[in-house]
N, C-alpha and C positions, 0 to 999 in steps of 0.2 A: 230318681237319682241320676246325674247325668252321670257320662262317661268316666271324664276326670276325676270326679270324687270316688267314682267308682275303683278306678285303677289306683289311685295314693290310698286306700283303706286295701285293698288286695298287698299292696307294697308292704305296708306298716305291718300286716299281721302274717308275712312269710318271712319277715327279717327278723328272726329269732337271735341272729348274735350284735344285736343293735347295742346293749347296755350291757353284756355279759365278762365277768372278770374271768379273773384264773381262779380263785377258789370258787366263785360259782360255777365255772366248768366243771372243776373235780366235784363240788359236790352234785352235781347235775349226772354226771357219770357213774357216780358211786349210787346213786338213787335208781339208776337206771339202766343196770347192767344187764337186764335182760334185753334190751333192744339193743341186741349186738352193732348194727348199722351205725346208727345216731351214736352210739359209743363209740365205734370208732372212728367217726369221723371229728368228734370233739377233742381225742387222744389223738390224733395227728396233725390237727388243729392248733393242740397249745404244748403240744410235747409235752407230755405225761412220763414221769418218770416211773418203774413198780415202788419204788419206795416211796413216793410220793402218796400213792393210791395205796397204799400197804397200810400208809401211817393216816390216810384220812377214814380207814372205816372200811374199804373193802376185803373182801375174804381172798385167801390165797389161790385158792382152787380158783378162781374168776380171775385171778393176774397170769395165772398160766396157762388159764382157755386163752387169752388173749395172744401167748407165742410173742416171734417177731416185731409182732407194731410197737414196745415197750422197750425202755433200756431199764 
């Protein structure tokens, strides 16, 4: 495999917010609150509101570990 094709197949599969909406964010979030990081960086990403994430399925206890980064 030469270089080139090498590095656009590296590209294509680290660009994870290539196709992603807002309700696939929330629910990518909501699936995956235990990886605090990746959570929070997709909640300040698309500005998450808690009543947003309250009303798609996450627990309460998980909106208030979060603090600050939420309105």
């Amino acid at each position: 495999m030469g270089k080139s094709k090498r590095r656009s197949l590296n590209q294509g599969i680290n660009n994870k917010f290539q196709y992603m909406t807002r309700e696939s964010a929330l629910e990518s979030v909501i699936k995956n609150m235990d990886k605090k990081n990746e959570v929070i960086d997709t909640i300040t990403l698309f500005d998450f509101t808690a009543e947003e994430m309250l009303e798609a399925g996450a627990a309460y206890e998980d909106i208030m570990a979060l603090g600050g980064l939420i309105k």
